[in-house]
Backbone as CSV, one residue per row, in Angstrom:
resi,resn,N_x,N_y,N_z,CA_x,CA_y,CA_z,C_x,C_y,C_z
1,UNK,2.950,-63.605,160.907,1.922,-64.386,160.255,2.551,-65.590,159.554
2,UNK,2.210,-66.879,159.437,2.496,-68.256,159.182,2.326,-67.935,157.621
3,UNK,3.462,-68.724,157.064,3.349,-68.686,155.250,2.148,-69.573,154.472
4,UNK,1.633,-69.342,153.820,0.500,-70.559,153.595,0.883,-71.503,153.133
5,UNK,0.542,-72.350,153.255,0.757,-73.693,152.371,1.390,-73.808,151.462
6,UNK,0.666,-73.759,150.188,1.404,-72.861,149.559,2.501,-71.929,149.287
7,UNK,3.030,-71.167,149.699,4.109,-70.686,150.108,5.246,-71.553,150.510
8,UNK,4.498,-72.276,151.189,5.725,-73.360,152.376,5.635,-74.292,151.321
9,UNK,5.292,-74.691,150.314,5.863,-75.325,149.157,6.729,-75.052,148.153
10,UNK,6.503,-73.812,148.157,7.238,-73.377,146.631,8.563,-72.978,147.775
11,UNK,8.848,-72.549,148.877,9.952,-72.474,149.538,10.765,-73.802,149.599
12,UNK,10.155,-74.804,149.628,10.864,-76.277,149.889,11.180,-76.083,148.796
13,UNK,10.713,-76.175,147.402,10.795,-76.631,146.039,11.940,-76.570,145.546
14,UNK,12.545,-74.675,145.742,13.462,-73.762,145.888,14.945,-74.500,146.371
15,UNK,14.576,-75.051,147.652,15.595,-75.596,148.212,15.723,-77.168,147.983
16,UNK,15.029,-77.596,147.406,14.967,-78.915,146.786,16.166,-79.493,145.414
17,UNK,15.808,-78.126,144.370,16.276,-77.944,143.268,17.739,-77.889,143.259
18,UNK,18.146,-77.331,144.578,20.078,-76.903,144.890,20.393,-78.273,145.605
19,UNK,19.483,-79.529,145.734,19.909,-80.525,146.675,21.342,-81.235,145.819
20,UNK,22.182,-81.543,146.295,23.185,-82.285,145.272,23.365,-83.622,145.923
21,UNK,23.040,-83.726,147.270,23.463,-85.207,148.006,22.404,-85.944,147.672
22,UNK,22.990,-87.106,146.998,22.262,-88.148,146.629,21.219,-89.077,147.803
23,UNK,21.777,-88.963,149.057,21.427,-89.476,150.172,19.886,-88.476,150.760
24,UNK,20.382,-87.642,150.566,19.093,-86.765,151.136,18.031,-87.123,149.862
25,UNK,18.180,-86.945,148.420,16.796,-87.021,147.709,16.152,-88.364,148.304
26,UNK,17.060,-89.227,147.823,16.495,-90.893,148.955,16.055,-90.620,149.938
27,UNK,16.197,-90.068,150.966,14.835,-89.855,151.921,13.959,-89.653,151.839
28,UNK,14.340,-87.956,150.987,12.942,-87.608,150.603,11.893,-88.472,149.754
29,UNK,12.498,-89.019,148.420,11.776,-90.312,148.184,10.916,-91.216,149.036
30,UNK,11.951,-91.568,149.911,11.543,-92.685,150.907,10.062,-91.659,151.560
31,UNK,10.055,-90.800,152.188,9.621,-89.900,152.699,7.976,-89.963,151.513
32,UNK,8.155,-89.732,150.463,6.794,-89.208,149.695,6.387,-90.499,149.122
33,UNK,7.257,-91.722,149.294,6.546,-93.048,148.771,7.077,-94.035,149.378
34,UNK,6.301,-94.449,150.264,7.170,-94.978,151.670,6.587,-96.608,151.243
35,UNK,5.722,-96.816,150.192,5.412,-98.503,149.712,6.478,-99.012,148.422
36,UNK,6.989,-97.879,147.938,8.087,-98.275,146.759,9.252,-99.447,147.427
37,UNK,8.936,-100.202,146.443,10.003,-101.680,146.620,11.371,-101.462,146.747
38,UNK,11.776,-101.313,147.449,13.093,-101.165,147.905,14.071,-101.641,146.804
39,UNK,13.841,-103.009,146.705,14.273,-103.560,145.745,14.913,-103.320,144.814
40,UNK,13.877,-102.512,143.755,14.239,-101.642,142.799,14.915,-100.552,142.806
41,UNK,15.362,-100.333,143.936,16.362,-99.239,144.275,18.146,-99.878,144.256
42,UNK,17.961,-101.089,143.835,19.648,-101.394,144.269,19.808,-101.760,143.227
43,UNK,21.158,-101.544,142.669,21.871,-102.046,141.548,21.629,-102.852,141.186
44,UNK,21.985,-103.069,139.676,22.029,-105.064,139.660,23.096,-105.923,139.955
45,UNK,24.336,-105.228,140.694,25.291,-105.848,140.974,24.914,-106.549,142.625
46,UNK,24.356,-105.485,143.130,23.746,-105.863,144.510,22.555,-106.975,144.224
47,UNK,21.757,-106.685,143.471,20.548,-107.981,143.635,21.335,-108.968,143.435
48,UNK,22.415,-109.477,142.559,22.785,-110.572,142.285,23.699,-110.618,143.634
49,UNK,24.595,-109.816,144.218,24.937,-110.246,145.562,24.094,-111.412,146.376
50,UNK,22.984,-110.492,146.646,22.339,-110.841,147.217,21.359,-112.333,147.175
51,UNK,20.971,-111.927,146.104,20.562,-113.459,145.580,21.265,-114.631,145.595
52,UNK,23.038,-114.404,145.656,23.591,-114.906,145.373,24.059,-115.659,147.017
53,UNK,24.147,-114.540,147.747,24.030,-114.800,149.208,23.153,-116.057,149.902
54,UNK,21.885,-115.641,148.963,20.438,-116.507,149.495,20.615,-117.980,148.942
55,UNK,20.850,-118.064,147.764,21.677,-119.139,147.272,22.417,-119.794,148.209
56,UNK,23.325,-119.344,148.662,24.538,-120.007,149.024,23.917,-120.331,150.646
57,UNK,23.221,-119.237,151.527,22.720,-120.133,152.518,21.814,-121.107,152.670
58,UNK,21.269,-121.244,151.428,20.225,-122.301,151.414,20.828,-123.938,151.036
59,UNK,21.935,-123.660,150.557,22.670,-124.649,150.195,23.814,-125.106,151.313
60,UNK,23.501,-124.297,152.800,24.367,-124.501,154.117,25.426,-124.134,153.694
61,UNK,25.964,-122.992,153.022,27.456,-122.436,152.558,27.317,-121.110,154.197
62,UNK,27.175,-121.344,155.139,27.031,-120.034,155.936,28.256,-119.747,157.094
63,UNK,28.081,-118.522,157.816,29.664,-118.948,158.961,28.613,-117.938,159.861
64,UNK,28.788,-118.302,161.101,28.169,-117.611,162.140,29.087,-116.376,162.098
65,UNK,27.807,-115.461,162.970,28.680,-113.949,162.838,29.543,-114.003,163.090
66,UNK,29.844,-114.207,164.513,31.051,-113.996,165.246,32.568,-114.474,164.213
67,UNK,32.330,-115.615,164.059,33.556,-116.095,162.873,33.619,-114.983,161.749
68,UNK,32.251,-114.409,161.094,32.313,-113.499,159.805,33.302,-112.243,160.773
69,UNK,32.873,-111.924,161.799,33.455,-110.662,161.923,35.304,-111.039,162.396
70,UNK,35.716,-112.084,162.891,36.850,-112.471,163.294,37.162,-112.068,162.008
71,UNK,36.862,-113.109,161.188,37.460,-113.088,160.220,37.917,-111.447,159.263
72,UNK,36.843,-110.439,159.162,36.944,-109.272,159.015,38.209,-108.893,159.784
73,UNK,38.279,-108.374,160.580,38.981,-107.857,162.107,40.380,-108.533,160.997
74,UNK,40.614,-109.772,161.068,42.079,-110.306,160.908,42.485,-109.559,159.504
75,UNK,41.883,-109.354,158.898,41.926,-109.036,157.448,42.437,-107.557,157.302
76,UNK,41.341,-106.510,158.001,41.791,-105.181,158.250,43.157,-105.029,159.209
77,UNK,43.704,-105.917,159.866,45.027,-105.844,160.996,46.165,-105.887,159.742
């Protein structure tokens, strides 16, 4: 016989409570509020990255991929 609803909640709940990976609650998040602004999920070291990124291509500071990743590649050798 199938657990009820009910049941099949308070069983997740159970196994919810022992979660320790930070990566899995973020799904589940993602999962139960799938309109939450992303946004507000990143550091403030990252928004300012980022912003800072947007900045700089708007001002033509940019390098095509291929060069970004050369450039990577030489760096890790």
């Amino acid at each position: 016989m199938a657990a009820t609803l009910e049941a099949r909640k308070l069983h997740i709940l159970e196994h919810l409570a022992e979660v320790q990976n930070e990566a899995v609650i973020h799904q589940i998040e993602n999962l139960l509020f799938p309109n939450r602004d992303w946004w507000l999920d990143l550091s403030e070291r990252e928004q300012k990255s980022i912003l800072n990124g947007a900045k700089q291509a708007k001002e033509g500071k940019k390098v095509e991929f291929k060069t970004l990743m050369q450039r990577l590649k030489e760096r890790s050798a």
